[in-house]
Short mmCIF file of the C-alpha atoms (twelve columns), coordinates in Angstrom:
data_MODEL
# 
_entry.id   MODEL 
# 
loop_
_atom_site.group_PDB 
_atom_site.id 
_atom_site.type_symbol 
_atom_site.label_atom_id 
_atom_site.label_alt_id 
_atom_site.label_comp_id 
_atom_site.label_asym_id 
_atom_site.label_seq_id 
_atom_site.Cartn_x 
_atom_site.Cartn_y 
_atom_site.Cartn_z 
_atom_site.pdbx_PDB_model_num 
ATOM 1   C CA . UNK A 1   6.168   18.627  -19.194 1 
ATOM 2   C CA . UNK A 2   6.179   15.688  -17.718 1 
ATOM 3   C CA . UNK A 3   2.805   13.687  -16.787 1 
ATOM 4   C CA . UNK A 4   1.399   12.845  -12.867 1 
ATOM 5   C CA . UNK A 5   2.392   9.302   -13.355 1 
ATOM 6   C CA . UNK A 6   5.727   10.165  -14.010 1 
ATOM 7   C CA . UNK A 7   5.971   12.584  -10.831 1 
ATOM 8   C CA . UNK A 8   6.534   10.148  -7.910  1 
ATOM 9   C CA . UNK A 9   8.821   7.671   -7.050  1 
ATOM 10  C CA . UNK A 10  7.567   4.580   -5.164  1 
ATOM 11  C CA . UNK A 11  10.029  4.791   -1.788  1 
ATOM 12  C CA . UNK A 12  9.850   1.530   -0.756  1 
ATOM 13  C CA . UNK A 13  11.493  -0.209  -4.237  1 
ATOM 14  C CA . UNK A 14  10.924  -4.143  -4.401  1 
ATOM 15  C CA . UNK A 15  13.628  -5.382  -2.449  1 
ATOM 16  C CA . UNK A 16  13.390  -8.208  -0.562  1 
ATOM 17  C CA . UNK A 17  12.962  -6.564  2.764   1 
ATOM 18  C CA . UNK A 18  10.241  -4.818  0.865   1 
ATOM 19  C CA . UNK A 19  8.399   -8.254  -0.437  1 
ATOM 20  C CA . UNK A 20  9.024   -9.539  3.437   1 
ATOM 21  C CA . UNK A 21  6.310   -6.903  4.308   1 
ATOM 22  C CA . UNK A 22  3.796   -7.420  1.438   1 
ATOM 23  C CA . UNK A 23  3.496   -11.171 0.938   1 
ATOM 24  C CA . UNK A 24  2.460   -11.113 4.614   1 
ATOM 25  C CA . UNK A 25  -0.641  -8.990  3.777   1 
ATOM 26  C CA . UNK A 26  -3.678  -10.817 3.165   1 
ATOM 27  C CA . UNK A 27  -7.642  -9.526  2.573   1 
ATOM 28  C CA . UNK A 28  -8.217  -9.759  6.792   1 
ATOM 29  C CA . UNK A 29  -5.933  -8.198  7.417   1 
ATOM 30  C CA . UNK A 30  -5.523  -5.478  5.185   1 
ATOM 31  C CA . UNK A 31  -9.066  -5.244  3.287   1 
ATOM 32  C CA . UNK A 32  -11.471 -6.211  6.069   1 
ATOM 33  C CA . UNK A 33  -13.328 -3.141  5.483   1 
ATOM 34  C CA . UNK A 34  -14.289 -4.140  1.817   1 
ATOM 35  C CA . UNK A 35  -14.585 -8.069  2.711   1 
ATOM 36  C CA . UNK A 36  -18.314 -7.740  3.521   1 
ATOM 37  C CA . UNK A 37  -19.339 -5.801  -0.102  1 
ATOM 38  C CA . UNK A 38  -18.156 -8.393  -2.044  1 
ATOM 39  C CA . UNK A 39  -20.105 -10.944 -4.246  1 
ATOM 40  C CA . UNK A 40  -19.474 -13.846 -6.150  1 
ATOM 41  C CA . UNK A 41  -19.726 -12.743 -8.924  1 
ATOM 42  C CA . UNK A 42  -17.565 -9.691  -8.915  1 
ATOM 43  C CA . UNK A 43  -14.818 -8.321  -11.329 1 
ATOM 44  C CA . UNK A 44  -12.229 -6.709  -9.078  1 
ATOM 45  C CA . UNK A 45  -8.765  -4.607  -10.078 1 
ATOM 46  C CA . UNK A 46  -6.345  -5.016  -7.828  1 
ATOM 47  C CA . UNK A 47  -3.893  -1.609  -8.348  1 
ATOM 48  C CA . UNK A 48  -0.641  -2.171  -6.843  1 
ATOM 49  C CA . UNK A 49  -0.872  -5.510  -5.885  1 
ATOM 50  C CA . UNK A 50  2.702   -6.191  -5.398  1 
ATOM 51  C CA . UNK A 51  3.220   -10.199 -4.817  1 
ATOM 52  C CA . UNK A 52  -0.795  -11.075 -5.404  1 
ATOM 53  C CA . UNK A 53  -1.229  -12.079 -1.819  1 
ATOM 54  C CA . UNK A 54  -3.899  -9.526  -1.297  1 
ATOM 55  C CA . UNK A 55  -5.015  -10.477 -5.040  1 
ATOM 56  C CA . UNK A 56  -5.410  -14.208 -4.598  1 
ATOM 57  C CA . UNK A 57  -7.698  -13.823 -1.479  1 
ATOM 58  C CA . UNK A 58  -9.666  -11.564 -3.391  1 
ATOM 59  C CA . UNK A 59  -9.818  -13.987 -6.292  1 
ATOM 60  C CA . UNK A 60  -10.999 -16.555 -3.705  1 
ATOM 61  C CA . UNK A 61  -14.163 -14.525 -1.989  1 
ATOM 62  C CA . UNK A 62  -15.089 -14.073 -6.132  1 
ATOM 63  C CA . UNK A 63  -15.312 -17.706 -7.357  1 
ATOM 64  C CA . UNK A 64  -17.549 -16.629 -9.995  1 
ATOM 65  C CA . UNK A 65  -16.380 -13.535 -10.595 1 
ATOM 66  C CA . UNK A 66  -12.454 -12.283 -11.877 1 
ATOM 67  C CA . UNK A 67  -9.727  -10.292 -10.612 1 
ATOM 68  C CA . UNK A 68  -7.337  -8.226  -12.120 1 
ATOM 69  C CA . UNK A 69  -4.295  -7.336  -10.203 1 
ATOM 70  C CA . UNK A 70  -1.855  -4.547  -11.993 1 
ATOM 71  C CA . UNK A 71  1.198   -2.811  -10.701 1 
ATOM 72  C CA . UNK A 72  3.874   -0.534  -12.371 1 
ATOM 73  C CA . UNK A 73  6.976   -3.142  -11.400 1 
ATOM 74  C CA . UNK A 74  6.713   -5.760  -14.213 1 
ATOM 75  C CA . UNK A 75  9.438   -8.017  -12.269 1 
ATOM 76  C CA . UNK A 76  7.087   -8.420  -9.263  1 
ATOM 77  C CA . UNK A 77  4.031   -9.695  -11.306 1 
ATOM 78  C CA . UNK A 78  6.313   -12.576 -12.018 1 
ATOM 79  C CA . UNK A 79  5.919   -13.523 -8.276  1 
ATOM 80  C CA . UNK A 80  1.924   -12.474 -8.220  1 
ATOM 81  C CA . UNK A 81  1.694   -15.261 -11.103 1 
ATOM 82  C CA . UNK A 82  2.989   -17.325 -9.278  1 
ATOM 83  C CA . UNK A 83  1.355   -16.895 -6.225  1 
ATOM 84  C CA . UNK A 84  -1.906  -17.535 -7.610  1 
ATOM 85  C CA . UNK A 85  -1.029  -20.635 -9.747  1 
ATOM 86  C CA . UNK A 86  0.289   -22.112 -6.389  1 
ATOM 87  C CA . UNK A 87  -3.112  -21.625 -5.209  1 
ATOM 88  C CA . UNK A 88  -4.949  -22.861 -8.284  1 
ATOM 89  C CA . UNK A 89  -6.979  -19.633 -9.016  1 
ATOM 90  C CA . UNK A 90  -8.011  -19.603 -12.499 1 
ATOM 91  C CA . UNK A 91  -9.936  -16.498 -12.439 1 
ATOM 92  C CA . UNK A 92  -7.110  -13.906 -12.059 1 
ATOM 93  C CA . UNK A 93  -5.162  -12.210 -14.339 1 
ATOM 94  C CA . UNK A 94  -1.965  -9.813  -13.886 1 
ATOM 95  C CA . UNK A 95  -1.044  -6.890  -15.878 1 
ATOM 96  C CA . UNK A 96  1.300   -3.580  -15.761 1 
ATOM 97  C CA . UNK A 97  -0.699  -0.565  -15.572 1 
ATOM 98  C CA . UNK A 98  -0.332  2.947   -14.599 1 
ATOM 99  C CA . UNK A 99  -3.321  3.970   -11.835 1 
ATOM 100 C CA . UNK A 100 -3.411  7.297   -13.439 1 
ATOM 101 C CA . UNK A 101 -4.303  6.375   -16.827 1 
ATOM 102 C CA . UNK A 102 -5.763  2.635   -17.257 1 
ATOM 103 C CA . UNK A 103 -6.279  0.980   -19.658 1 
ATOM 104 C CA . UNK A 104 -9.459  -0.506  -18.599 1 
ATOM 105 C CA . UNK A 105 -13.064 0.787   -20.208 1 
ATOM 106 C CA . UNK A 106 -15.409 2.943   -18.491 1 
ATOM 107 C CA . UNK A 107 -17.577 0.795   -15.959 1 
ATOM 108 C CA . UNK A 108 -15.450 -2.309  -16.463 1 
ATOM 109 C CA . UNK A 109 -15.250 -3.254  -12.810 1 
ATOM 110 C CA . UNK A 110 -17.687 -3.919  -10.249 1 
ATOM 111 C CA . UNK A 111 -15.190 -3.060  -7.584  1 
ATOM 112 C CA . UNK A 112 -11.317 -1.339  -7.525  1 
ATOM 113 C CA . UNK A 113 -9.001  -2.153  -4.973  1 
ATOM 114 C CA . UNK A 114 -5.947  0.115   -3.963  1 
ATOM 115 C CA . UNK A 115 -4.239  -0.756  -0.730  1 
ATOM 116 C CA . UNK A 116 -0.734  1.354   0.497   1 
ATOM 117 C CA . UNK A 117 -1.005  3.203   -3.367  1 
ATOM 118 C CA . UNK A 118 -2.144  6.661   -3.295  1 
ATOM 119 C CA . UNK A 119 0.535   7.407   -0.449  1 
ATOM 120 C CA . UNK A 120 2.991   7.167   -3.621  1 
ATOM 121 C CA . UNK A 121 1.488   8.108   -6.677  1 
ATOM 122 C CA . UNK A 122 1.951   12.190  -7.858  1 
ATOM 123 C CA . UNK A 123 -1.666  13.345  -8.250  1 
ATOM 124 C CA . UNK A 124 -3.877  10.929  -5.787  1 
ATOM 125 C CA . UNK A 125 -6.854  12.951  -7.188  1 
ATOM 126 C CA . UNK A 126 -6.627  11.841  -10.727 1 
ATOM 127 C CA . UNK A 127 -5.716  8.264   -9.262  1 
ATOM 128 C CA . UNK A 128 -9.198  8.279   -7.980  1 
ATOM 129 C CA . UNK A 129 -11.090 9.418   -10.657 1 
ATOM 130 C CA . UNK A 130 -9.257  6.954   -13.147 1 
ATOM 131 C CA . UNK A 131 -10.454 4.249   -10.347 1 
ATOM 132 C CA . UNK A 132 -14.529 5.938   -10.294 1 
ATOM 133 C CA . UNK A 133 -14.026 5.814   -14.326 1 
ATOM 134 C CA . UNK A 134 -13.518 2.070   -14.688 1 
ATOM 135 C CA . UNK A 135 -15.866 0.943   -11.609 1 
ATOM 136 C CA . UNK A 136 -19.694 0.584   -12.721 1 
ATOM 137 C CA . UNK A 137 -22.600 2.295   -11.434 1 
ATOM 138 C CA . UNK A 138 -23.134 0.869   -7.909  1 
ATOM 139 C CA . UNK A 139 -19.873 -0.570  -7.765  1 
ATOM 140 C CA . UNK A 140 -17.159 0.703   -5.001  1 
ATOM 141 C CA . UNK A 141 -13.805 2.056   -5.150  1 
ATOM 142 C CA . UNK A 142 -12.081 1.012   -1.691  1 
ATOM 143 C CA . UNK A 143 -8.487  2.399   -0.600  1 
ATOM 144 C CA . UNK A 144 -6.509  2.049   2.553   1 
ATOM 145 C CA . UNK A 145 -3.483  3.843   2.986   1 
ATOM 146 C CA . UNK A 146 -0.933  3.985   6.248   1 
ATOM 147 C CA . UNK A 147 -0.693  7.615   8.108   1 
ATOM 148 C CA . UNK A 148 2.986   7.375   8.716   1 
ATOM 149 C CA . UNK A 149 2.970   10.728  11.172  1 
ATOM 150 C CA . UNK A 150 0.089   8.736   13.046  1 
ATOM 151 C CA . UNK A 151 2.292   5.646   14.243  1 
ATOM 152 C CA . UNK A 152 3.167   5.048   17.492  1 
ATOM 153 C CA . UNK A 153 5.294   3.155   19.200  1 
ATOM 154 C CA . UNK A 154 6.495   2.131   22.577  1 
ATOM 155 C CA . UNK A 155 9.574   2.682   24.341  1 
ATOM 156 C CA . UNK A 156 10.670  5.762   23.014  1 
ATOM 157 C CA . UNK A 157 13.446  5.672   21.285  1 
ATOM 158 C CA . UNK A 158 15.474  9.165   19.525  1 
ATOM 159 C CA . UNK A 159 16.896  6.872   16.540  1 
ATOM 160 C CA . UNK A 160 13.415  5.542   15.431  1 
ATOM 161 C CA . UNK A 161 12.062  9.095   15.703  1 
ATOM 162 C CA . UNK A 162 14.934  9.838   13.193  1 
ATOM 163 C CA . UNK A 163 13.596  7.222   11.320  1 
ATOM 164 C CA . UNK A 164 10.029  9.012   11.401  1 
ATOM 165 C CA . UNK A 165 11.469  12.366  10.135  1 
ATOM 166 C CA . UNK A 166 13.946  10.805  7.761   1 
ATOM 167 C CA . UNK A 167 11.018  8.601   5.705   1 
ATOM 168 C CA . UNK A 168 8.350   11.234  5.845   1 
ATOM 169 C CA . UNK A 169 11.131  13.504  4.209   1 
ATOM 170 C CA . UNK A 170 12.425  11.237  1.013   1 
ATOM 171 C CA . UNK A 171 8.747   10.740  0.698   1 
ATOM 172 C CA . UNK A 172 7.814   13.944  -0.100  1 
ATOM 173 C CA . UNK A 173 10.936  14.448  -2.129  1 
ATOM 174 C CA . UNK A 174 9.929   11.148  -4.213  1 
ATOM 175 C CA . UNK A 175 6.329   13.154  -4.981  1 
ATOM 176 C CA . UNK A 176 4.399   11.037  -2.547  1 
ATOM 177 C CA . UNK A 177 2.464   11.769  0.569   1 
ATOM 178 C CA . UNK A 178 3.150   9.577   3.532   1 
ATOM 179 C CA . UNK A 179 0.443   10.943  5.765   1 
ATOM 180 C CA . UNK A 180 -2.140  9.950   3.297   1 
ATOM 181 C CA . UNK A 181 -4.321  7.509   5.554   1 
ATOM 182 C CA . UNK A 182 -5.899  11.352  7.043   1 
ATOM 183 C CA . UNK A 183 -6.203  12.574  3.678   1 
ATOM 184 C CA . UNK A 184 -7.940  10.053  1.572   1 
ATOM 185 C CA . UNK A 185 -11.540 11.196  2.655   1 
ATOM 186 C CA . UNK A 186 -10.486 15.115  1.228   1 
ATOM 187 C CA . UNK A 187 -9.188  13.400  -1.572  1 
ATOM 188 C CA . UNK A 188 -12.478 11.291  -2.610  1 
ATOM 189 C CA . UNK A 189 -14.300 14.612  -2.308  1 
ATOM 190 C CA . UNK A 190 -12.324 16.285  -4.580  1 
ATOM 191 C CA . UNK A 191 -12.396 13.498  -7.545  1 
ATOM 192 C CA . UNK A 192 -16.065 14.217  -7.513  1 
ATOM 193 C CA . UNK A 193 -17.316 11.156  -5.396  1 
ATOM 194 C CA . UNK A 194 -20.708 12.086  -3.434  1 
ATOM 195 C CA . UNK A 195 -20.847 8.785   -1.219  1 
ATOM 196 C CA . UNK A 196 -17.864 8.441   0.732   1 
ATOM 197 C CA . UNK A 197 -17.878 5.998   3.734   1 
ATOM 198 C CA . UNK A 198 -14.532 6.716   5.745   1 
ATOM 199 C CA . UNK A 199 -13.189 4.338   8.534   1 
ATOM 200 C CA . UNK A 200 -10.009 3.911   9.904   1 
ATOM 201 C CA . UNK A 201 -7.640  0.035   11.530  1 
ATOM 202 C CA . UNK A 202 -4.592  -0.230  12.799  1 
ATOM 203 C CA . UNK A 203 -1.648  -3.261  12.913  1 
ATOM 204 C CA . UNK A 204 -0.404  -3.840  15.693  1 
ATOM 205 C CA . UNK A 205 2.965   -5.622  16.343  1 
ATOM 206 C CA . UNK A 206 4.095   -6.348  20.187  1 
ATOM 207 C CA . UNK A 207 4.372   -9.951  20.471  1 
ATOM 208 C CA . UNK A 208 8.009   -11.356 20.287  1 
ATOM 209 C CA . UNK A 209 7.576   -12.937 17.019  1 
ATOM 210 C CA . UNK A 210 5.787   -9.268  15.462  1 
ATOM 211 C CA . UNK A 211 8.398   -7.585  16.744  1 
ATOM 212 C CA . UNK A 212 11.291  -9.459  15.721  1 
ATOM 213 C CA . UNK A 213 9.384   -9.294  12.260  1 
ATOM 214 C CA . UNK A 214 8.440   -5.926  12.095  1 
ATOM 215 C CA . UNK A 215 11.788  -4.390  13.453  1 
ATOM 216 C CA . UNK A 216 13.683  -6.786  11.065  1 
ATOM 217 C CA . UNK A 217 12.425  -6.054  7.875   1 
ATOM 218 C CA . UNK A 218 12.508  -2.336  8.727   1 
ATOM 219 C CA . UNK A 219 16.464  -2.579  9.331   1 
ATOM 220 C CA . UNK A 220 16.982  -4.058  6.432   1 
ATOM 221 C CA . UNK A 221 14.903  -1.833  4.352   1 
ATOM 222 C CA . UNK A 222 16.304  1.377   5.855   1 
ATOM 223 C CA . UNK A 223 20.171  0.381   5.112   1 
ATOM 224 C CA . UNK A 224 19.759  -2.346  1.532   1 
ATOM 225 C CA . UNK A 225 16.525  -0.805  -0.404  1 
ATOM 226 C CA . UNK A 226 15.532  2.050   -2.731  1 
ATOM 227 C CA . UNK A 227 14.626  3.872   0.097   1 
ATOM 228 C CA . UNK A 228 18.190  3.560   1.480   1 
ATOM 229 C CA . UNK A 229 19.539  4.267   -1.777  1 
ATOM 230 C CA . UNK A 230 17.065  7.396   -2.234  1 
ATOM 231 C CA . UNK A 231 18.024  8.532   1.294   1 
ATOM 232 C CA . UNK A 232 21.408  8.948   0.442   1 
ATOM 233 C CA . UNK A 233 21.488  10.408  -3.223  1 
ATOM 234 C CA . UNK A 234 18.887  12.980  -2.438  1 
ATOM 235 C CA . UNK A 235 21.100  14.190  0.845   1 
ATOM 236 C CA . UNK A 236 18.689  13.521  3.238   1 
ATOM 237 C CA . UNK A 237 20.708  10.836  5.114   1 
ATOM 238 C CA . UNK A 238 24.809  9.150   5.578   1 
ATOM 239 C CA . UNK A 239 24.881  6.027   5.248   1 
ATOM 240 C CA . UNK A 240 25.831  5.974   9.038   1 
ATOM 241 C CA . UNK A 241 22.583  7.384   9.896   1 
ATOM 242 C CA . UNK A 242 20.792  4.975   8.347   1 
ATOM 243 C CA . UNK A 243 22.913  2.069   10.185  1 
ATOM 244 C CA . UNK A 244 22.339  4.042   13.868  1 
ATOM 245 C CA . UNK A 245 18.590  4.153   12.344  1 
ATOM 246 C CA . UNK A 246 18.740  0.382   11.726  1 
ATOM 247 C CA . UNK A 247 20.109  -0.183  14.916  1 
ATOM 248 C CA . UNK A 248 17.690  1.477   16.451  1 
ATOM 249 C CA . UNK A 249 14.849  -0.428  15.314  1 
ATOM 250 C CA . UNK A 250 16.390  -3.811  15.705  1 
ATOM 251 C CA . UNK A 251 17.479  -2.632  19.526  1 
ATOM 252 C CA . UNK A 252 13.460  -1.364  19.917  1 
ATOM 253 C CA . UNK A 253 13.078  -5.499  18.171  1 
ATOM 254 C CA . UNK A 254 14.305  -6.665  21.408  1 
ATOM 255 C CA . UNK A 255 12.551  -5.001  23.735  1 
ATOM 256 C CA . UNK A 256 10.049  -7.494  26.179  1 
ATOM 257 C CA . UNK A 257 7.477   -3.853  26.363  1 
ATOM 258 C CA . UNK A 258 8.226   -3.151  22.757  1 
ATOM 259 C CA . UNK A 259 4.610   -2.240  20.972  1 
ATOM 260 C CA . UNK A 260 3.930   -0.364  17.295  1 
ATOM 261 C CA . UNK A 261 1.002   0.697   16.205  1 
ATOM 262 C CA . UNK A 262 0.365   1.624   12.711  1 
ATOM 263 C CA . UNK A 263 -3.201  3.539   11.646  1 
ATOM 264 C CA . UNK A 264 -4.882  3.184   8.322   1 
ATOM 265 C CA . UNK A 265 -7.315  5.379   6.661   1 
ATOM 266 C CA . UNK A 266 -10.163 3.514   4.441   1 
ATOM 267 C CA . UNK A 267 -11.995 4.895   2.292   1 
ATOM 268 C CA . UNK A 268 -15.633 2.898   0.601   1 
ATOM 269 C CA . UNK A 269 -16.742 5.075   -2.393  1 
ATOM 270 C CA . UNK A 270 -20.150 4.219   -3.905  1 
ATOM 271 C CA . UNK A 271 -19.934 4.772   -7.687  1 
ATOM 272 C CA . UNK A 272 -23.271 6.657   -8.628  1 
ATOM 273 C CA . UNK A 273 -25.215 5.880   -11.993 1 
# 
C-alpha cells in the first residue's frame, strides 16, 4: 500500500506562472504572524520553500542562527540556492525532504516553518506531528495555509466562479485539501499539540498593478501548468473551459472596481517539554 507522502499530488506544479506567485512572497507578507517569535539565534526548517524567498528573509531575522529550507521538487532548490547566494546568506542550507517523514532528529529545530503546504500533502496530521517531532521543547511549529472556498472577489463574474469549483475539485482528486486555512486549528489538535494559537490575514489585490499581476499569473496557470494538465487528464475540465476560465480572470484583470481577497489560516503551536 502505498505511503501518505505518496497520496497527493501538489496542483500547482512549478511552472513558471507558478514561480511568478512564490518568488513574490516574502516573511511580511506571508509569515508576519511568526516574525515577532523569532531570535537570533534560531535554527529554522523551511518545508516547502519553493524559490527560498520566504527562506532567505528568514535566514536574515536569524543572523546567528541557521535555516534549512526543504521541498519535494529538487529542480526548484536550484533557484532557492541561488536566491540566497544572491543575497549573501551563509547560514542557509537547502535540501529535498518529504514533510511526512524527515530526516531531521528529534528536537533539532527551534522553530518549523510551513507556508501554502498542508493544503497539498495526503495526511496533514502526520505532517504535523513529523514538524512537533523535530522542533525542541519550547520551540514553535507555525503554518499558514490559503482557504480557497473563503476568497472573494469583486465584480462577479460566472467564469471565475468556474474557476472556484473547477480548482477546489482537481484538488481533492490530487489528495489535497484546498479549504485547509479553516482546518489547520482541528488539525493541530489532532497531532497531539496542547498550545495552539490560531489567527487568520488576508492578501489583498485591487490596485491596477495587483490586479494585472494577480489575474495574469492565474491565466496562465489555469491553461500552461500541472494544474491545467491535471484538469484535463482527470476529466474535470476541456481545454476550452480552461481558456473561457482564463479569459475570465484576465477580463476580471481589467476591471477599474476589480478587488480579490484571499484569507489565510495560521496556526502558532508551542512545542511542550
Amino acid at each position: 500500500m502505498s505511503g501518505p507522502q505518496e497520496t497527493a499530488v501538489y496542483t500547482h506544479g512549478h511552472h513558471e506562472s507558478v514561480l511568478r506567485s512564490h518568488t513574490w512572497r516574502t516573511a511580511a507578507n506571508s509569515a508576519a504572524y511568526l516574525l515577532g517569535s523569532l531570535r537570533p539565534g534560531m535554527r529554522i526548517l523551511d518545508i516547502g520553500c519553493g524559490p527560498g524567498t520566504i527562506t532567505a528573509d528568514l535566514a536574515e531575522l536569524v543572523p546567528d542562527g541557521h535555516v534549512t529550507g526543504v521541498d519535494r521538487a529538487p529542480g526548484v532548490l536550484e533557484q532557492a540556492r541561488a536566491t540566497a547566494e544572491a543575497r549573501g546568506l551563509a547560514n542557509v542550507d537547502f535540501a529535498v525532504a518529504d514533510v511526512h517523514a524527515l530526516d531531521f532528529p528529534d528536537g533539532a529545530f527551534h522553530v518549523v516553518h510551513a507556508h501554502q503546504v498542508l493544503q497539498h500533502v495526503g495526511d496533514p496530521v502526520r505532517a504535523l506531528r513529523e514538524m512537533r517531532r523535530v522542533t525542541g521543547p519550547g520551540g514553535l511549529v507555525a503554518v499558514r495555509d490559503a482557504d480557497y472556498a473563503a476568497m472573494t472577489w469583486y465584480p462577479a463574474s460566472p467564469g471565475m466562479d468556474e474557476w472556484l469549483d473547477l480548482y477546489r475539485r482537481v484538488a481533492r482528486a490530487n489528495g489535497g485539501e484546498p479549504d485547509a486555512g479553516r482546518r489547520l486549528k482541528s488539525w493541530a489538535l489532532r497531532a497531539g499539540f496542547a498550545d495552539v494559537t490560531a489567527t487568520s490575514s488576508t492578501w489583498t489585490f485591487s490596485a491596477p498593478d495587483e490586479r494585472a499581476w494577480w489575474s495574469g499569473l492565474w491565466a496562465d496557470r489555469t491553461v500552461a501548468s500541472d494544474y491545467a494538465r491535471l484538469a484535463v487528464e482527470g476529466g474535470h475540465a476541456t481545454e476550452e473551459t480552461l481558456r473561457a476560465v482564463a479569459a475570465a480572470w484576465r477580463e476580471w484583470g481589467g476591471r477599474e472596481d476589480g478587488w480579490f481577497g484571499v484569507l489565510h489560516g495560521e496556526i502558532l503551536c508551542r512545542v511542550g517539554a
